[in-house]
mmCIF file of the C-alpha atoms, coordinates in Angstrom:
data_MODEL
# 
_entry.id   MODEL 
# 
loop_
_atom_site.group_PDB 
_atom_site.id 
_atom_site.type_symbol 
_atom_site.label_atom_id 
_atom_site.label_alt_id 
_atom_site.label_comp_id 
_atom_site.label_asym_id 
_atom_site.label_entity_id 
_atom_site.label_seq_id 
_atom_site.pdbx_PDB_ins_code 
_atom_site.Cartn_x 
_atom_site.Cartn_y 
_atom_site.Cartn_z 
_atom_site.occupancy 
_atom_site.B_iso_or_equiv 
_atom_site.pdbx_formal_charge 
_atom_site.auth_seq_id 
_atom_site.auth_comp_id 
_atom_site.auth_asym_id 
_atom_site.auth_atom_id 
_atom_site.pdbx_PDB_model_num 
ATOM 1   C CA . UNK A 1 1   ? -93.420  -42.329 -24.285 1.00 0.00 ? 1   UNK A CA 1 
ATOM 2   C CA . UNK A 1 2   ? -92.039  -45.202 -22.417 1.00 0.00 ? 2   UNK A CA 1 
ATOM 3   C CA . UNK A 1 3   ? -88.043  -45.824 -23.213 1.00 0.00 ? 3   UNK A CA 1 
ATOM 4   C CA . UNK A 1 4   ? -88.489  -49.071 -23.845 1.00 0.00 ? 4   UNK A CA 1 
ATOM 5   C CA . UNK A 1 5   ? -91.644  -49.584 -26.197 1.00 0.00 ? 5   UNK A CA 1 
ATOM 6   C CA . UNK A 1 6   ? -90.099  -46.969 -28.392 1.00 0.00 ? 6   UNK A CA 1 
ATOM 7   C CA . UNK A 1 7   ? -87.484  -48.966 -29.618 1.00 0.00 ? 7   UNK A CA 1 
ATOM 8   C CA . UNK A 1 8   ? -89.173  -52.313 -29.635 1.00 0.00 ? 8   UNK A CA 1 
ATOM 9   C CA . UNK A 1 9   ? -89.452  -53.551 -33.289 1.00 0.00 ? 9   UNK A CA 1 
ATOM 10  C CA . UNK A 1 10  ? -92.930  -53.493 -35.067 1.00 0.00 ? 10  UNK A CA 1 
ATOM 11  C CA . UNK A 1 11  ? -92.474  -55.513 -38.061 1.00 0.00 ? 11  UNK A CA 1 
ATOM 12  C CA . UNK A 1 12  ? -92.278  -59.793 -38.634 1.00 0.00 ? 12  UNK A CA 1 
ATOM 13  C CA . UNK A 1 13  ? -93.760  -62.502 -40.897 1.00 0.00 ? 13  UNK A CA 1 
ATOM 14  C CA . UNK A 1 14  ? -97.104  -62.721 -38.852 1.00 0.00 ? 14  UNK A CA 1 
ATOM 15  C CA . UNK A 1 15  ? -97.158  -58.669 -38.945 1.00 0.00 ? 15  UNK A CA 1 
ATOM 16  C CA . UNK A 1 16  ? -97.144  -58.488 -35.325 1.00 0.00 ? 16  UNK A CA 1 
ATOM 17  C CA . UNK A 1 17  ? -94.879  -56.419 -32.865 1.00 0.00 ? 17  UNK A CA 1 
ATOM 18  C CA . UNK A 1 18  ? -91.975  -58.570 -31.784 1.00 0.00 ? 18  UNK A CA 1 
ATOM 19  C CA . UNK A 1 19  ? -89.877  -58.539 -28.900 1.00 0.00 ? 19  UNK A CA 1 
ATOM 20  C CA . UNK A 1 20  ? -86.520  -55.988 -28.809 1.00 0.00 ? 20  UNK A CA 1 
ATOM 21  C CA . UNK A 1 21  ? -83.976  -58.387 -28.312 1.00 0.00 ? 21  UNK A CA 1 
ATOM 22  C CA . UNK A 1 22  ? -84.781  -60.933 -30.452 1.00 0.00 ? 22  UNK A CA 1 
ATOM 23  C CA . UNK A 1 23  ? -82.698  -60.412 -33.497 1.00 0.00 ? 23  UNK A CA 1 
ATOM 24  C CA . UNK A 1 24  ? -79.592  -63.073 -32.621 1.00 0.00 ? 24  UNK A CA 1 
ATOM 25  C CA . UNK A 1 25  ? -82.057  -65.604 -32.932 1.00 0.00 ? 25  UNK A CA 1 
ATOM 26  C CA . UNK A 1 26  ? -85.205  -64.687 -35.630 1.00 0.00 ? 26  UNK A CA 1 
ATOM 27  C CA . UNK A 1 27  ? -83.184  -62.999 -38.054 1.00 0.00 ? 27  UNK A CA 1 
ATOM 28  C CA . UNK A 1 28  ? -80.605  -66.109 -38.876 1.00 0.00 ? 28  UNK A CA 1 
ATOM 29  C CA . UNK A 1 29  ? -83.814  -68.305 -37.878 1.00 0.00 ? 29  UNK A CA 1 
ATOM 30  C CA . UNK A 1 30  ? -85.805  -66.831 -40.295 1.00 0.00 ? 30  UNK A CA 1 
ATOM 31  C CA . UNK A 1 31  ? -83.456  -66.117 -43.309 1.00 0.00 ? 31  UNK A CA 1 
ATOM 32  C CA . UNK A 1 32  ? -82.299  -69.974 -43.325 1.00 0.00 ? 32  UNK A CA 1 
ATOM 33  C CA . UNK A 1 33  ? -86.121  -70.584 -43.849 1.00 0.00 ? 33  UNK A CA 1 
ATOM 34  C CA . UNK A 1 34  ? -85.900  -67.932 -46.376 1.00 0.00 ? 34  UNK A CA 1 
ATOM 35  C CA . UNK A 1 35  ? -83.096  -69.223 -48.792 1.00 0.00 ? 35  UNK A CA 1 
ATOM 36  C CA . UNK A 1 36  ? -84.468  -73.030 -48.093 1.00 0.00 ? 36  UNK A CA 1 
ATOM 37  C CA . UNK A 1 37  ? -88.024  -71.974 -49.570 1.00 0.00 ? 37  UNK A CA 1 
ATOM 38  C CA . UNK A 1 38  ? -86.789  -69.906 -52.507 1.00 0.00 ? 38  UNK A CA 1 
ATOM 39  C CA . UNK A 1 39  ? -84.348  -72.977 -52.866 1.00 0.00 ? 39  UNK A CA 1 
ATOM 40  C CA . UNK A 1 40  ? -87.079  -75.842 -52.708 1.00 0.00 ? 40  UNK A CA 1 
ATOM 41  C CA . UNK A 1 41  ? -88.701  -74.842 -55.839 1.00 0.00 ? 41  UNK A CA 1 
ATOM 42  C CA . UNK A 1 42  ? -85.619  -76.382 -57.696 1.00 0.00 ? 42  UNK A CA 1 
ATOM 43  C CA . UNK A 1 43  ? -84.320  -78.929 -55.479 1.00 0.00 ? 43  UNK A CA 1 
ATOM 44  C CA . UNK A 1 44  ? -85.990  -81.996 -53.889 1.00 0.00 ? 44  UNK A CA 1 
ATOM 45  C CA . UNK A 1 45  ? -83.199  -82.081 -51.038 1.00 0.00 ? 45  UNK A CA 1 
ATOM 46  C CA . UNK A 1 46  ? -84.363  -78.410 -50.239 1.00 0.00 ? 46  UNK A CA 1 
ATOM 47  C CA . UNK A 1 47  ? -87.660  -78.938 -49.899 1.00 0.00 ? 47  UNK A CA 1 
ATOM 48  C CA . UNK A 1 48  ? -86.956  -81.510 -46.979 1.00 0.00 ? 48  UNK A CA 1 
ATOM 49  C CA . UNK A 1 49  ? -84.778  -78.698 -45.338 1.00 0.00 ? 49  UNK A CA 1 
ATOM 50  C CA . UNK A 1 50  ? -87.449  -76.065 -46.217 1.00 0.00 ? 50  UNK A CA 1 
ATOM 51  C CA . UNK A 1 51  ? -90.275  -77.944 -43.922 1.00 0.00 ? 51  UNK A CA 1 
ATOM 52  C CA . UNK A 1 52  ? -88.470  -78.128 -40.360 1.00 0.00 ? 52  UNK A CA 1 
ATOM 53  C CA . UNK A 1 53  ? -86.697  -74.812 -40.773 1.00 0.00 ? 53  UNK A CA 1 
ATOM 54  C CA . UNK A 1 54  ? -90.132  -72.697 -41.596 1.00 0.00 ? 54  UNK A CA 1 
ATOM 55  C CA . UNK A 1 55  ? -91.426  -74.103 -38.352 1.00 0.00 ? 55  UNK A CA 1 
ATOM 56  C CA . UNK A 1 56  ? -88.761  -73.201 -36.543 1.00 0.00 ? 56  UNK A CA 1 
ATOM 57  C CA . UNK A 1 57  ? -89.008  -69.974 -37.660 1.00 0.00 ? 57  UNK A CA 1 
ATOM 58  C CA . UNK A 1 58  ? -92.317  -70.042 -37.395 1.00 0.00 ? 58  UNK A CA 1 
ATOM 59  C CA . UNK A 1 59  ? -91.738  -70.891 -33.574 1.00 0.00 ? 59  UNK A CA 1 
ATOM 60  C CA . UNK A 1 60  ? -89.286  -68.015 -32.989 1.00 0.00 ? 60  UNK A CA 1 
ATOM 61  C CA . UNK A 1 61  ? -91.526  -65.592 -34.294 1.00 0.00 ? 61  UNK A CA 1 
ATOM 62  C CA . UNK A 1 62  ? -94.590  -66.832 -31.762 1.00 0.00 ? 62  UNK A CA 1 
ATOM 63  C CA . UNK A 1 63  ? -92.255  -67.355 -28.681 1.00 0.00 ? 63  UNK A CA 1 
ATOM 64  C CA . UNK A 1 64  ? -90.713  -63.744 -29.581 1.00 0.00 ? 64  UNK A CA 1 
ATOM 65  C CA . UNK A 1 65  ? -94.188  -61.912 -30.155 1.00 0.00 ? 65  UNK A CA 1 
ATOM 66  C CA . UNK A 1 66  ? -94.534  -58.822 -27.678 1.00 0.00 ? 66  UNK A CA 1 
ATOM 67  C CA . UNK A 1 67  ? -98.670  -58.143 -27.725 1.00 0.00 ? 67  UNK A CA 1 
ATOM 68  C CA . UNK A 1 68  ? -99.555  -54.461 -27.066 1.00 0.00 ? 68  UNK A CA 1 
ATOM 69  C CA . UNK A 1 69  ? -101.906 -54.531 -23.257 1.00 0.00 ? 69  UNK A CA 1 
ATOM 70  C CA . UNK A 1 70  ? -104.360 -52.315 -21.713 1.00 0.00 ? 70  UNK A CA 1 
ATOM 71  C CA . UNK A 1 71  ? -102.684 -52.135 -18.342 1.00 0.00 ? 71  UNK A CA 1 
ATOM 72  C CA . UNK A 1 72  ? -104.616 -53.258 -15.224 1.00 0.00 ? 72  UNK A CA 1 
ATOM 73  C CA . UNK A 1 73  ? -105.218 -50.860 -12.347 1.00 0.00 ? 73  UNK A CA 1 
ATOM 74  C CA . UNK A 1 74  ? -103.717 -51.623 -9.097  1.00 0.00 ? 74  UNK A CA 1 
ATOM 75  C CA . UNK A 1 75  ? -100.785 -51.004 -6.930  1.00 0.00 ? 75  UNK A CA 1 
ATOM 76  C CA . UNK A 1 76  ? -98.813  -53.943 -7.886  1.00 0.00 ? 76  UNK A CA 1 
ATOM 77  C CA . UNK A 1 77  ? -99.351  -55.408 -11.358 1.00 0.00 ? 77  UNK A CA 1 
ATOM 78  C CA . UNK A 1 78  ? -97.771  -58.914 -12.228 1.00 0.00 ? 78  UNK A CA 1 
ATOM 79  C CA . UNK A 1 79  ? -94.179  -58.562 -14.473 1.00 0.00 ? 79  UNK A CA 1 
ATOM 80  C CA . UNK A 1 80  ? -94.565  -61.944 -16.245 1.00 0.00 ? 80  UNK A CA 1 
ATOM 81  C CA . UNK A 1 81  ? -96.823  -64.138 -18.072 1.00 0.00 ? 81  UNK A CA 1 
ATOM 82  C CA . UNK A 1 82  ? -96.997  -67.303 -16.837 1.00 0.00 ? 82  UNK A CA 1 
ATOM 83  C CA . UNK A 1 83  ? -98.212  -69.307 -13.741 1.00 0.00 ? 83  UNK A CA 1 
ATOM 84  C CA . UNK A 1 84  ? -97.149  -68.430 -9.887  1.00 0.00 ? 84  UNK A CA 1 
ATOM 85  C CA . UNK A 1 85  ? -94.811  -71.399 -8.820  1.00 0.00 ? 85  UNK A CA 1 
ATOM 86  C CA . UNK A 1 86  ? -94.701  -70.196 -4.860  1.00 0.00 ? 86  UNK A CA 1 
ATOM 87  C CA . UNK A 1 87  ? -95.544  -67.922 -2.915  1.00 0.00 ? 87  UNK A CA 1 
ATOM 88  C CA . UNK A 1 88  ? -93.070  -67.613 0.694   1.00 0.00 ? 88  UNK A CA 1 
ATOM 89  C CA . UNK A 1 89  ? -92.946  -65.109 3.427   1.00 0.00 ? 89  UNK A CA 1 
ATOM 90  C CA . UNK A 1 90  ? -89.264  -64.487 3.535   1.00 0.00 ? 90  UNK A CA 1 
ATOM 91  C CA . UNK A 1 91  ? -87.442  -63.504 6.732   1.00 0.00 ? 91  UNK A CA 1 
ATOM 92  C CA . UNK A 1 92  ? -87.575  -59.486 6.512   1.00 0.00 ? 92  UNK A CA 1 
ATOM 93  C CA . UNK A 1 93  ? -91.174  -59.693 6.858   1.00 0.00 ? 93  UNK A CA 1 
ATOM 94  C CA . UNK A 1 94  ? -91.758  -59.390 2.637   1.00 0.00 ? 94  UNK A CA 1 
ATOM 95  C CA . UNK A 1 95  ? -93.386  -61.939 0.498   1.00 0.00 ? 95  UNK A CA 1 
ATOM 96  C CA . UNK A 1 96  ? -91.999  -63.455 -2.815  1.00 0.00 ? 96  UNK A CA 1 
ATOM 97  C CA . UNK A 1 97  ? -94.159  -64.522 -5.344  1.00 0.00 ? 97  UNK A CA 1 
ATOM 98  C CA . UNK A 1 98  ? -92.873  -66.537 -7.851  1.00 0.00 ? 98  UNK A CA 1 
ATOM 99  C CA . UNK A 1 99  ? -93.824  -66.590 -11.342 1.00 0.00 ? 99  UNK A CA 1 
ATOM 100 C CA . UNK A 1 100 ? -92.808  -69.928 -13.954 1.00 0.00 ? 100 UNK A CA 1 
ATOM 101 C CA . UNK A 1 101 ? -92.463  -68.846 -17.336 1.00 0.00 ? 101 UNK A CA 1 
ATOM 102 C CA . UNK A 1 102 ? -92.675  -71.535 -20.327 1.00 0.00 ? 102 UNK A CA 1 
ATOM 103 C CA . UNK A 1 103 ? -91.423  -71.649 -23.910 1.00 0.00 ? 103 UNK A CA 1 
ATOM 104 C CA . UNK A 1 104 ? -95.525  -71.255 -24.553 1.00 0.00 ? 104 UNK A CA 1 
ATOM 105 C CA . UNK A 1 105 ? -95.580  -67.323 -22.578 1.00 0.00 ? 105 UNK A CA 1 
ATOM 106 C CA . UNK A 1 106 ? -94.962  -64.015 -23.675 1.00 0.00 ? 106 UNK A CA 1 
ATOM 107 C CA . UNK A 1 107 ? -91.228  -63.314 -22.203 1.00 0.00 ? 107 UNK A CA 1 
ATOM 108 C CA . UNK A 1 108 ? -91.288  -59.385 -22.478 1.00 0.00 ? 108 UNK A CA 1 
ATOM 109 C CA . UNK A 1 109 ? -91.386  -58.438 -18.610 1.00 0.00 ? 109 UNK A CA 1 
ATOM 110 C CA . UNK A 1 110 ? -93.199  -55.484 -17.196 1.00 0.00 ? 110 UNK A CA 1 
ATOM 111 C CA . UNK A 1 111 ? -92.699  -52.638 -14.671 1.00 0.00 ? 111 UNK A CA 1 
ATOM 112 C CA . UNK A 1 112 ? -94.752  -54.135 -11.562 1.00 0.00 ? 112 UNK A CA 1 
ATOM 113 C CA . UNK A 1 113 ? -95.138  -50.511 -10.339 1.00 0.00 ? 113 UNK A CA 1 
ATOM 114 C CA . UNK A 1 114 ? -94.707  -47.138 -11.262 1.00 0.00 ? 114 UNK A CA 1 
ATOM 115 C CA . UNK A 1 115 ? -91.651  -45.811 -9.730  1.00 0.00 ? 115 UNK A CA 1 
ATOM 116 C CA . UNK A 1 116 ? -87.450  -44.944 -10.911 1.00 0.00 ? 116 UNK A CA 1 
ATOM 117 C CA . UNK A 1 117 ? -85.645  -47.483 -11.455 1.00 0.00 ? 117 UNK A CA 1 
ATOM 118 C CA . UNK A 1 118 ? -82.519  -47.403 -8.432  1.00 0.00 ? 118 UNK A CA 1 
ATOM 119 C CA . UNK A 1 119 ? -80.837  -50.525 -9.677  1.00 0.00 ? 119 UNK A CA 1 
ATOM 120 C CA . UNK A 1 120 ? -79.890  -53.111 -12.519 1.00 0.00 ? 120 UNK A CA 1 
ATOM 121 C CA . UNK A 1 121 ? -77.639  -56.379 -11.779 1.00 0.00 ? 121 UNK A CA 1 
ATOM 122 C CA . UNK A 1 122 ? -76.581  -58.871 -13.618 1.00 0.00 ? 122 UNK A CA 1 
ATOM 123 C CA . UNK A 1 123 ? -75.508  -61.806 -11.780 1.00 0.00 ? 123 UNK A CA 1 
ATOM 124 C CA . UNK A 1 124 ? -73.790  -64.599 -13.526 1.00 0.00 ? 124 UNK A CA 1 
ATOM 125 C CA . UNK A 1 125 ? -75.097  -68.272 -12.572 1.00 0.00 ? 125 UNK A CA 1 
ATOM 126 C CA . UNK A 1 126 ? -76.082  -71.642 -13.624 1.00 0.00 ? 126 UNK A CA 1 
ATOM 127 C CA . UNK A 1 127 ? -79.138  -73.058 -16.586 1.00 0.00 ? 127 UNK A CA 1 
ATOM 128 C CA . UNK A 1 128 ? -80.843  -75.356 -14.168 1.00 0.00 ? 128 UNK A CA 1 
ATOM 129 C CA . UNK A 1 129 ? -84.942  -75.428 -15.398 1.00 0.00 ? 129 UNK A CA 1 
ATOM 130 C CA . UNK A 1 130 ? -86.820  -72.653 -13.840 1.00 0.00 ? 130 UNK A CA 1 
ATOM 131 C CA . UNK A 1 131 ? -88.779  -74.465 -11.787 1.00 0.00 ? 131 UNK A CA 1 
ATOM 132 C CA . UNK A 1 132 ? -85.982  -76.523 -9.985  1.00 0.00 ? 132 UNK A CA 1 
ATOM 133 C CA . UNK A 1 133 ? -85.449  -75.120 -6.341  1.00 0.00 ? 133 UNK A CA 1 
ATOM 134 C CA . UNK A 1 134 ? -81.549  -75.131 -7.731  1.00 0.00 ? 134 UNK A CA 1 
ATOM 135 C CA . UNK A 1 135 ? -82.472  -72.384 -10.172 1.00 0.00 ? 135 UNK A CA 1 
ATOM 136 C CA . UNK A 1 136 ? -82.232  -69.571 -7.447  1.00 0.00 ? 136 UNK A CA 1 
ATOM 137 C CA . UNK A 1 137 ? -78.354  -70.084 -8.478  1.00 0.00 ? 137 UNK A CA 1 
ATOM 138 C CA . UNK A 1 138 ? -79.321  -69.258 -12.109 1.00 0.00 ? 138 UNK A CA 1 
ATOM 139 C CA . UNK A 1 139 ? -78.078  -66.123 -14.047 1.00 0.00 ? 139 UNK A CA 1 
ATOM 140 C CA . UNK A 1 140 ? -80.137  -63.324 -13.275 1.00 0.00 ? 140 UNK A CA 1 
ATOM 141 C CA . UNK A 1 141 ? -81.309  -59.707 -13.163 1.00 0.00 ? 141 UNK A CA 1 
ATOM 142 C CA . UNK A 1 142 ? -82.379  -57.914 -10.028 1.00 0.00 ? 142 UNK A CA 1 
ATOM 143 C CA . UNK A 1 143 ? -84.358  -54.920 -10.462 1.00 0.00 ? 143 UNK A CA 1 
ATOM 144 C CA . UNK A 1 144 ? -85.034  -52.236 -7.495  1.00 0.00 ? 144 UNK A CA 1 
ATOM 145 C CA . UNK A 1 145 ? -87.407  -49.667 -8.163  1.00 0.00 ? 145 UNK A CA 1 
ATOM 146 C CA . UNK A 1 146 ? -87.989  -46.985 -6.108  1.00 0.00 ? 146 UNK A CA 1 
ATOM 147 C CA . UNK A 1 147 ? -91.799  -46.607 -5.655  1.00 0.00 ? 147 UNK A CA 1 
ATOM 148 C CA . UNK A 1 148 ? -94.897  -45.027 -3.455  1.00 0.00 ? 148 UNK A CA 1 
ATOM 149 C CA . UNK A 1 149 ? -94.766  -48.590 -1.526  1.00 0.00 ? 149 UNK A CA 1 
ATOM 150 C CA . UNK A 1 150 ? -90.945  -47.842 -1.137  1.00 0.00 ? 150 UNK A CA 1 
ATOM 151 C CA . UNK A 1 151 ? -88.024  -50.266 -2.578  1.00 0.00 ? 151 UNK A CA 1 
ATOM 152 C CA . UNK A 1 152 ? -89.848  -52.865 -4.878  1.00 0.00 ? 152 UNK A CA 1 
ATOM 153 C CA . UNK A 1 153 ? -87.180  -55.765 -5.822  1.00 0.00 ? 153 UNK A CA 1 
ATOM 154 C CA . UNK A 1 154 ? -88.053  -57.894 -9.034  1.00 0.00 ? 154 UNK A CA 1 
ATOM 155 C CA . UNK A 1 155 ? -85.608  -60.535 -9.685  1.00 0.00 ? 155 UNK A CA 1 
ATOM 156 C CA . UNK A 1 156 ? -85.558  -61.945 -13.615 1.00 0.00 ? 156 UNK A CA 1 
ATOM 157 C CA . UNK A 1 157 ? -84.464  -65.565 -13.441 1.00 0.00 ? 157 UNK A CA 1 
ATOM 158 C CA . UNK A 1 158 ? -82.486  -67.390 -17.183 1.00 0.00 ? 158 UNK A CA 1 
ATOM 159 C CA . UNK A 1 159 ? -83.820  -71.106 -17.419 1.00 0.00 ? 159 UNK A CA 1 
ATOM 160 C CA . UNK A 1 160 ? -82.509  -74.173 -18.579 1.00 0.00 ? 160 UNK A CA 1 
ATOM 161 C CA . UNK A 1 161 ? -82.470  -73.070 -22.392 1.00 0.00 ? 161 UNK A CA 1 
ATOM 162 C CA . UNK A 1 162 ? -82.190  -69.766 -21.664 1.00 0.00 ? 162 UNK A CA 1 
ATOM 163 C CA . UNK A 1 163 ? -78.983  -68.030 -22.398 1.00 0.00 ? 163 UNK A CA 1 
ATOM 164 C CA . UNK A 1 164 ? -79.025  -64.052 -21.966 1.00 0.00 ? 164 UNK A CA 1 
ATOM 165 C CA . UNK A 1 165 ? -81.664  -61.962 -20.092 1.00 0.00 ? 165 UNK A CA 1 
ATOM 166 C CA . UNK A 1 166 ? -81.766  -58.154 -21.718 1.00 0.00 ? 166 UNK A CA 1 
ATOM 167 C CA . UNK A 1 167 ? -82.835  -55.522 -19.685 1.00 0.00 ? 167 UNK A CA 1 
ATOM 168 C CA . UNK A 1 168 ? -84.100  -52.806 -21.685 1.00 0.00 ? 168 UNK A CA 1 
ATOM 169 C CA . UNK A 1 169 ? -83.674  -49.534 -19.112 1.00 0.00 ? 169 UNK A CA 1 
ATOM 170 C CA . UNK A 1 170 ? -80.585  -48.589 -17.002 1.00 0.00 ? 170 UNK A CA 1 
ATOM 171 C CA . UNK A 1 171 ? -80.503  -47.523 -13.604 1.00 0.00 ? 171 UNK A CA 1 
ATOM 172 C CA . UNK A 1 172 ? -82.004  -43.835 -13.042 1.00 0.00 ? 172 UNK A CA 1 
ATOM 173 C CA . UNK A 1 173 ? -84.834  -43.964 -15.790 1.00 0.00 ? 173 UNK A CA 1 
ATOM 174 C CA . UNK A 1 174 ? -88.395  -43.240 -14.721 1.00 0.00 ? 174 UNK A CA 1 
ATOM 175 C CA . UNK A 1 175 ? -90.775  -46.387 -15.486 1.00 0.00 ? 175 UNK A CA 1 
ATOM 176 C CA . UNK A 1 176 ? -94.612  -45.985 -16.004 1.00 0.00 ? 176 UNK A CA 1 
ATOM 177 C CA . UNK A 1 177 ? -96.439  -49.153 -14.217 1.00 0.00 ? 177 UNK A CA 1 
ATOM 178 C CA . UNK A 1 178 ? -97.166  -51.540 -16.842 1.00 0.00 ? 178 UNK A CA 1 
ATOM 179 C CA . UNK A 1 179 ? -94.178  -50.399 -18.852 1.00 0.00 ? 179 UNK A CA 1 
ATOM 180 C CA . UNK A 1 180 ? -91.513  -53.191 -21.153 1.00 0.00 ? 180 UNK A CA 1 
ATOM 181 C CA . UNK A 1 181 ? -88.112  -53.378 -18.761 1.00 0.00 ? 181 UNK A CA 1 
ATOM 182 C CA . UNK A 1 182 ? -87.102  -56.593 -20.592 1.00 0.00 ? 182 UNK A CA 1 
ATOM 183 C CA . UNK A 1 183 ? -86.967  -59.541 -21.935 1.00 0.00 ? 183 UNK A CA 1 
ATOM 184 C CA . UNK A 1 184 ? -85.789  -63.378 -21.060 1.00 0.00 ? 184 UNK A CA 1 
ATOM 185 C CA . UNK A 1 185 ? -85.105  -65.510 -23.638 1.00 0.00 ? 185 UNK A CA 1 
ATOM 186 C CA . UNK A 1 186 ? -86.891  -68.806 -23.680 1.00 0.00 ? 186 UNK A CA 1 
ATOM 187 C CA . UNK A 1 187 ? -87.739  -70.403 -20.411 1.00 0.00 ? 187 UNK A CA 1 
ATOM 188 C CA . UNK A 1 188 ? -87.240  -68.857 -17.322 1.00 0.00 ? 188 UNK A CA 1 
ATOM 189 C CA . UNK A 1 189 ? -89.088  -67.389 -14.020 1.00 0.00 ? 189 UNK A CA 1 
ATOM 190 C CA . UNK A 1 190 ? -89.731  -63.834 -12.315 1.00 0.00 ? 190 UNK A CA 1 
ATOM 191 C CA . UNK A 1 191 ? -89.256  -62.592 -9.001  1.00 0.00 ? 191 UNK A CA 1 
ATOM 192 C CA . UNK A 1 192 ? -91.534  -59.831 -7.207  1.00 0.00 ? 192 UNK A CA 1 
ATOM 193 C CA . UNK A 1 193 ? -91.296  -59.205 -3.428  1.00 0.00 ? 193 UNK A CA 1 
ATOM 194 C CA . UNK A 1 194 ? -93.762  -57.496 -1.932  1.00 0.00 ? 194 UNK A CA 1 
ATOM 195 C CA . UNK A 1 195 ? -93.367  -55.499 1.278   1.00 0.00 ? 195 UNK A CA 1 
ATOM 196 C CA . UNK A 1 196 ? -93.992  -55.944 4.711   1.00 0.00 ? 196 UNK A CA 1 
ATOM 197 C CA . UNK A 1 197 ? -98.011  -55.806 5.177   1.00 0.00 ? 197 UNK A CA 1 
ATOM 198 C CA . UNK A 1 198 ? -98.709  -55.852 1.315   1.00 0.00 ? 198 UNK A CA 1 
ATOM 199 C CA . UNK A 1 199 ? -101.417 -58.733 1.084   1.00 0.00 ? 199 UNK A CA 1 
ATOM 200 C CA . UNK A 1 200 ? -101.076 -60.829 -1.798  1.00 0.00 ? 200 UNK A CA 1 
ATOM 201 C CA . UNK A 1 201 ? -104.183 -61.319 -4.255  1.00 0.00 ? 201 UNK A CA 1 
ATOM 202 C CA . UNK A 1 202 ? -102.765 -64.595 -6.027  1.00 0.00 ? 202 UNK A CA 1 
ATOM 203 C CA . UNK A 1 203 ? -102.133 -68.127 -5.160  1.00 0.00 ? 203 UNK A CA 1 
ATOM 204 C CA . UNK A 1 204 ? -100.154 -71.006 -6.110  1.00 0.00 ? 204 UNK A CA 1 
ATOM 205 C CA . UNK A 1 205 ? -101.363 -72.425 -9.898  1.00 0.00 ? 205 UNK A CA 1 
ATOM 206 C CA . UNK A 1 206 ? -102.886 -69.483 -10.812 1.00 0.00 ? 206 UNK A CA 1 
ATOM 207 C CA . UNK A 1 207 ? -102.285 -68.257 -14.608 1.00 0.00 ? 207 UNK A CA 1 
ATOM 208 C CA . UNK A 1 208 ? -100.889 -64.311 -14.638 1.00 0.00 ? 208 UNK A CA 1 
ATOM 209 C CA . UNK A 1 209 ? -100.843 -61.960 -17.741 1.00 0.00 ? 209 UNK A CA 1 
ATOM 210 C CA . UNK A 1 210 ? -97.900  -59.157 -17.430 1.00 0.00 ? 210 UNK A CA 1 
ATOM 211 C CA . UNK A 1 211 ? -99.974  -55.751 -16.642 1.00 0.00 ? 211 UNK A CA 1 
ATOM 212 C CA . UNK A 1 212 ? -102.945 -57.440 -16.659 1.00 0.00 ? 212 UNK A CA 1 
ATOM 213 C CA . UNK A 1 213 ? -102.797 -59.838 -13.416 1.00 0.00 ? 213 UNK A CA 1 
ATOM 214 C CA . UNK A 1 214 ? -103.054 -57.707 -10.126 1.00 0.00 ? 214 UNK A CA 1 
ATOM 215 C CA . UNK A 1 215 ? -100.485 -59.244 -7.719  1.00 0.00 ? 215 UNK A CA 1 
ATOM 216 C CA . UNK A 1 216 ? -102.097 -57.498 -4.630  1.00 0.00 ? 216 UNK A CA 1 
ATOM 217 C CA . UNK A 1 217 ? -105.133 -57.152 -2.389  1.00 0.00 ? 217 UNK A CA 1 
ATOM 218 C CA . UNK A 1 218 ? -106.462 -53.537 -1.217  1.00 0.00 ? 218 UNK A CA 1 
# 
C-alpha cells in the first residue's frame, strides 16, 4: 500500500478523510470552535465568538479534505487540482505546464507517473500569489522521479498565504502513479515538465483533477 495514503488521517467533523499535514491548523481551528459552542449555551458574548469561529473551522476542514480517486489511465496524469495557468516550451526542448491552485481546490498533490522517487528539495523563497510571474522565486519543492519516460521534474510552488509545503515521501521510495506525495497548504501552484517530444493534451484555462486529468496526448 502506498507510503503515503497509509498514514493520511481518516477521521473529521464532516466524517471525511482529511489531508496528513493538516493538524497545526484544524486541530487549534477546530477546538476554539469547540470550547466557544459548549461555552455559548451560557454566555451571550460566546455565542458571538461561537458563529465566526465554527465557520472557520468549518473552512479548514473543506480546504483540508483529501477525497479518495479512481486514478485515470495514461502516461502522465495531472499532480494538482486546479486550472493550468501556462503552458511554455522551455529551452532543453521540455514543456512546463503550469497548474494554479486556489483556496477552493483539493491541495493533496499526486505522483504524475509511476516511477522512484530520485529527489526531494526544499528551496526557501518568497509568498508572492501563485499566479504572479514573481512567484517562480517562491518557496518550493522540486520533485524528480525516475520513470519509463526517464527523469520527470514536478516542482510544488507555496503561495501568498501559504506557509509550509509537506512532502510526504523521501528520496528513494517507489511511487505508484496516482499516488499522495504531498500537500501545500492554502494557495499555491504545481509544476510538471514534460520531456522532449511528449505532446501535451491540455491547454491554457482548462480545469484539472489530480489523477484524474491526463496531462498528455498518445
Amino acid at each position: 500500500m502506498p507510503h503515503s495514503q497509509t498514514s493520511a488521517p481518516r477521521v473529521g467533523l464532516l466524517g471525511g478523510r482529511l489531508a496528513r499535514g493538516a493538524s497545526p491548523w484544524l486541530l487549534p481551528t477546530v477546538a476554539t470552535a469547540a470550547i466557544s459552542l459548549t461555552r455559548a449555551r451560557r454566555s451571550g458574548r460566546w455565542a458571538a465568538v461561537a458563529v465566526p469561529t465554527t465557520a472557520l473551522a468549518a473552512g479548514m476542514l473543506w480546504f483540508f479534505r483529501d477525497p479518495e480517486r479512481e486514478i485515470a489511465h495514461g502516461r502522465v496524469i495531472s499532480p494538482a487540482d486546479g486550472v493550468v495557468q501556462s503552458i511554455m516550451p522551455w529551452k532543453d526542448g521540455r514543456t512546463r505546464v503550469a497548474i494554479f491552485m486556489s483556496p477552493l481546490n483539493v491541495h493533496v498533490n499526486r505522483a504524475p507517473l509511476a516511477g522512484t522517487v530520485t529527489s526531494v528539495e526544499h528551496i526557501p523563497g518568497g509568498f508572492v500569489p501563485a499566479f504572479n510571474k514573481e512567484s517562480e522565486n517562491n518557496e518550493r519543492v522540486v520533485w524528480h522521479f525516475d520513470t519509463e519516460l526517464g527523469d520527470i521534474e514536478m516542482v510544488q510552488i507555496a503561495g501568498a498565504v501559504a506557509r509550509r509545503i509537506v512532502p510526504y515521501l523521501p528520496a528513494g521510495t517507489k511511487v505508484e502513479q496516482g499516488e499522495r506525495i504531498g500537500l501545500i497548504r492554502f494557495g499555491s501552484r504545481v509544476d510538471i515538465y514534460l520531456p522532449e517530444g511528449v505532446e501535451v493534451a491540455v491547454e491554457v484555462g482548462q480545469a484539472t483533477t489530480a489523477g484524474v486529468t491526463r496531462i498528455d496526448r498518445d
